[in-house]
C-alpha positions as CSV (number, residue, x, y, z in Angstrom):
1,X,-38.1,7.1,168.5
2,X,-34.5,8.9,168.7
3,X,-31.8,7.7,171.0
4,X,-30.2,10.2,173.1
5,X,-26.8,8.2,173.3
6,X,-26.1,6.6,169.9
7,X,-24.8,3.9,171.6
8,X,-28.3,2.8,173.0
9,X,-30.8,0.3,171.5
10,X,-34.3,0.7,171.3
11,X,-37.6,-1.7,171.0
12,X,-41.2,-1.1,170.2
13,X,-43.3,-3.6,171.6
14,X,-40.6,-5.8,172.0
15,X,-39.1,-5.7,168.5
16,X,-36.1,-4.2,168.3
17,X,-36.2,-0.9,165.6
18,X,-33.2,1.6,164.7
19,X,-33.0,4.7,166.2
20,X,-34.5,7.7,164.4
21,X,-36.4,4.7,162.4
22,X,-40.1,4.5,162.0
23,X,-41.7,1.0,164.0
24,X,-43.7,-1.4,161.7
25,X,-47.3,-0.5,162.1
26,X,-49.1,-1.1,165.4
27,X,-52.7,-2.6,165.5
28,X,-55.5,-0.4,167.0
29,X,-58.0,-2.0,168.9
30,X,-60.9,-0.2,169.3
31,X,-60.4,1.6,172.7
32,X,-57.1,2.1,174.6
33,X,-53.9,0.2,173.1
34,X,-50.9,1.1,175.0
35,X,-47.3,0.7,173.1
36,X,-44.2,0.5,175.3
37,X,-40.7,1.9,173.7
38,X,-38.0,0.6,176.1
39,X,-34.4,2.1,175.7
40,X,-31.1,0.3,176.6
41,X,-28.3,2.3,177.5
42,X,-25.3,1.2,175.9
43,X,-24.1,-0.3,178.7
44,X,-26.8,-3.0,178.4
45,X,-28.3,-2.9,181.4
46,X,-29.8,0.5,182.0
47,X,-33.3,1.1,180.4
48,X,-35.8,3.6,180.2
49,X,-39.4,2.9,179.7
50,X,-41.8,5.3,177.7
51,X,-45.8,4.7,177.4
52,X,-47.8,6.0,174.5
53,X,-51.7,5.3,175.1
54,X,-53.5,5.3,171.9
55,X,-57.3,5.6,172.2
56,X,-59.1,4.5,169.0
57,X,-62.4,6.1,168.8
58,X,-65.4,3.4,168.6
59,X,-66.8,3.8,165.0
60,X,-70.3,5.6,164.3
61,X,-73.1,2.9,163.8
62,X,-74.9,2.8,160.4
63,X,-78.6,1.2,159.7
64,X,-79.3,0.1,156.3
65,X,-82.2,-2.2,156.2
66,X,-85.0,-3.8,158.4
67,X,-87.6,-6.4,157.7
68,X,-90.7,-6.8,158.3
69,X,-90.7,-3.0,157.9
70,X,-94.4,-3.2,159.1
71,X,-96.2,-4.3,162.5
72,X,-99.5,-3.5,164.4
73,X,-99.8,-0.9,166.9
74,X,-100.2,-3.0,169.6
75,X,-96.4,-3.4,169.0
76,X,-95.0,-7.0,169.5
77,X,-93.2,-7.5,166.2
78,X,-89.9,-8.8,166.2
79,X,-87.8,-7.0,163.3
80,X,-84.2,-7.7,162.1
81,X,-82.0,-4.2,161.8
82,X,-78.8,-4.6,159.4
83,X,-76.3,-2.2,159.6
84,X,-72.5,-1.3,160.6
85,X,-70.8,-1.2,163.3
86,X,-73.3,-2.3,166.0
87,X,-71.7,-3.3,168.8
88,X,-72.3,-2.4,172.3
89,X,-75.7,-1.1,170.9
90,X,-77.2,0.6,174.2
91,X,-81.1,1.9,172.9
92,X,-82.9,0.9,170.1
93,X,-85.9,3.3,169.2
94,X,-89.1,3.0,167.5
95,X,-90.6,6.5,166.9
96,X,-88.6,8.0,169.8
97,X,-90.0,4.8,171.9
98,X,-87.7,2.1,173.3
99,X,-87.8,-1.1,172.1
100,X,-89.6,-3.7,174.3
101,X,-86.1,-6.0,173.9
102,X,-83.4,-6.0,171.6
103,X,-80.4,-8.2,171.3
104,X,-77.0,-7.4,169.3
105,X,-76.7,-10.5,167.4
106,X,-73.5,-9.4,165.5
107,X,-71.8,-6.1,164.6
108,X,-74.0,-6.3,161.7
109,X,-76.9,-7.1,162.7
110,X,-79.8,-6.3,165.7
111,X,-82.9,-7.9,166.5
112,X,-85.6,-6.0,168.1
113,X,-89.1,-6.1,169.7
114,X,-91.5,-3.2,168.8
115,X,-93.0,-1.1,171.5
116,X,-96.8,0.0,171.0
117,X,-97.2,2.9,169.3
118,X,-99.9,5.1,167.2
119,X,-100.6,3.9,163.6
120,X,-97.9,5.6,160.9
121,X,-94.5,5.5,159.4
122,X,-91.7,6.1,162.3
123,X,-88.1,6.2,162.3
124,X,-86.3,3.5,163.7
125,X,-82.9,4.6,165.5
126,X,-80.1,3.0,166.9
127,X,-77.4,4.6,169.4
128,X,-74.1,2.9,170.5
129,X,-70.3,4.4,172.3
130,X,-69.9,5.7,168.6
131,X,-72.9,7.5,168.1
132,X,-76.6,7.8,167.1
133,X,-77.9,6.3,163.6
134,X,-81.4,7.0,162.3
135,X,-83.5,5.7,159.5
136,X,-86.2,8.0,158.6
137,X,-89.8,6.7,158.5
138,X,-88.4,2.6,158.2
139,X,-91.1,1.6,160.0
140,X,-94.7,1.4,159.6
141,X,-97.3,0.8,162.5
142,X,-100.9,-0.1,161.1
143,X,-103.9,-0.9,163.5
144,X,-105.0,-4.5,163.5
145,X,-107.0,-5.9,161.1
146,X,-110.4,-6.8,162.8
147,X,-111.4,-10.3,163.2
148,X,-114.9,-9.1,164.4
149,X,-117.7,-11.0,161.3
150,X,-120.6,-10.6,163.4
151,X,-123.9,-8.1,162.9
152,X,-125.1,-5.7,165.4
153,X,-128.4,-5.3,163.7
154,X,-130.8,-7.0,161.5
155,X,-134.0,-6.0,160.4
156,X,-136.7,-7.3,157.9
157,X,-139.4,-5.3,155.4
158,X,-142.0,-8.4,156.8
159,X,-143.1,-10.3,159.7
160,X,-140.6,-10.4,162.9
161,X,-137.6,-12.6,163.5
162,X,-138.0,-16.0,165.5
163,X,-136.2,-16.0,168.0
164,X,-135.6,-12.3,168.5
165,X,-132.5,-10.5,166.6
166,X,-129.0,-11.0,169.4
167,X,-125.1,-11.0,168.3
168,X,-124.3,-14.3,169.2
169,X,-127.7,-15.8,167.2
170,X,-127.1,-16.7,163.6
171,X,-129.9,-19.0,162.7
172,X,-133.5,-17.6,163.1
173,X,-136.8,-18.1,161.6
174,X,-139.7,-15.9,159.7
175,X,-143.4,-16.4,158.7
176,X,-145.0,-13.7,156.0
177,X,-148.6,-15.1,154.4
178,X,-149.0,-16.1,151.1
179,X,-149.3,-12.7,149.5
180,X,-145.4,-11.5,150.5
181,X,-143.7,-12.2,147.7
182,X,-140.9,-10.7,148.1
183,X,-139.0,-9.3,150.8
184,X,-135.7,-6.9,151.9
185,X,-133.3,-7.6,155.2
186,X,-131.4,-4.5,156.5
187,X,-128.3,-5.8,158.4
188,X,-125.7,-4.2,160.2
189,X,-121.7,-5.5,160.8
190,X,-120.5,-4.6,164.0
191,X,-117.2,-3.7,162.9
192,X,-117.7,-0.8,160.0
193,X,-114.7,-2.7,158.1
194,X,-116.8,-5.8,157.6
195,X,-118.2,-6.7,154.2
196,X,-121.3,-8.2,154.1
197,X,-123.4,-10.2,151.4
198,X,-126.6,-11.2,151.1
199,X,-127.3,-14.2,149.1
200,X,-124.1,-13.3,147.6
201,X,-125.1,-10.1,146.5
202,X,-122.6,-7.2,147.8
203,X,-124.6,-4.7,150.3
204,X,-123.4,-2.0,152.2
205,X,-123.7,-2.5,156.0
206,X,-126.9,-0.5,157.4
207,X,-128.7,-1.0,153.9
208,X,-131.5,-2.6,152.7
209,X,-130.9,-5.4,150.4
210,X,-133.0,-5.9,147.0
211,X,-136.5,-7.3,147.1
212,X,-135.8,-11.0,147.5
213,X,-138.5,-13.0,145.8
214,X,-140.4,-15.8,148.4
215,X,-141.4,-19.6,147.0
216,X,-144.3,-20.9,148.5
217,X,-143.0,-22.9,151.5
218,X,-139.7,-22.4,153.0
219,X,-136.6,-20.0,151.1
220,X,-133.3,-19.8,152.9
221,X,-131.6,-16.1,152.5
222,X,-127.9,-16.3,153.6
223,X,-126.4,-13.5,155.2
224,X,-122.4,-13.2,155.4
């Protein structure tokens, strides 16, 4: 600032500077700072007060990193985003979808609920005051993994199942007469992602299994 009257005295936030002489610098805080130069007229009791309002632009967000990057689609998963800048986060975005909940844990870091969504790699995105930042594809939703092991099905190449074939039965019995030697069992998983074995022999759901050869008297086959 300049004096008009070299005989006046100036200060800058209260500390005194030399006319026609630059201040020391002045923080910025984010937002408005206002500085106050007061003039003093030489005759020491005169002043003038002039306002400068600075307004400090809030800084554009940056995400880096989140774990778990992965999640089911029934959303649910809580993920950690790492970034810059943060603050004053106002949507966090999974796939264009809002998070459930999200909480600004620091200026670096965000921690967020997933929404539901359809199985696939998404871009996670967060906004603040300073802007809008997007990480393509970050996130992967994948459909639950089935916890389903029962059959739907099961049939047999002799003789019929004691009691009858249900879901929620795993135990049954079958008579064949002495000249079955052998026989095949044909089951069926519920849940087309199953595995099945059958007397720990791989077997594709819906198949028949090799000829299983029959002792006299009783022979346990296990299906699993």
């Amino acid at each position: 600032p300049i004096a008009s009257d070299a005989g006046a005295t100036i200060t800058v936030d209260g500390t005194a500077v030399a006319s026609g002489a630059a201040s020391a610098p002045i923080a910025l805080a984010v937002g408005d700072t206002t500085i106050a130069i007061v003039v003093t007229a030489e005759d020491g009791i005169t002043t003038q007060t002039y306002t400068i309002v600075v307004t400090r632009a809030v800084a554009t967000p940056t995400l880096a990193s989140l774990t778990p990057a992965t999640g089911t689609t029934a959303g649910g998963t809580s993920v950690v985003l790492t970034g810059a800048d943060l603050t004053g986060a106002t949507a966090v975005t999974f796939g264009g979808t809002a998070a459930t909940s999200f909480t600004v844990d620091s200026a670096t870091q965000i921690t967020a609920i997933t929404p539901a969504h359809a199985a696939g790699a998404v871009d996670v995105a967060v906004t603040t005051p300073g802007g809008t930042t997007t990480l393509a594809g970050a996130f992967t939703y994948a459909a639950p993994v089935s916890t389903d092991a029962s059959l739907a099905s099961l049939a047999v190449s002799t003789g019929t199942l004691d009691p009858a074939f249900a879901t929620g039965i795993t135990s049954y019995a079958l008579d064949v007469p002495n000249a079955a030697s052998s026989i095949t069992v044909t089951p069926t998983a519920t849940d087309g992602s199953a595995s099945l074995t059958v007397d720990g022999a791989p077997l594709a759901s819906g198949a028949a299994s090799a000829p299983i050869a029959l002792a006299v008297g009783d022979t346990t086959i296990a299906i699993v």
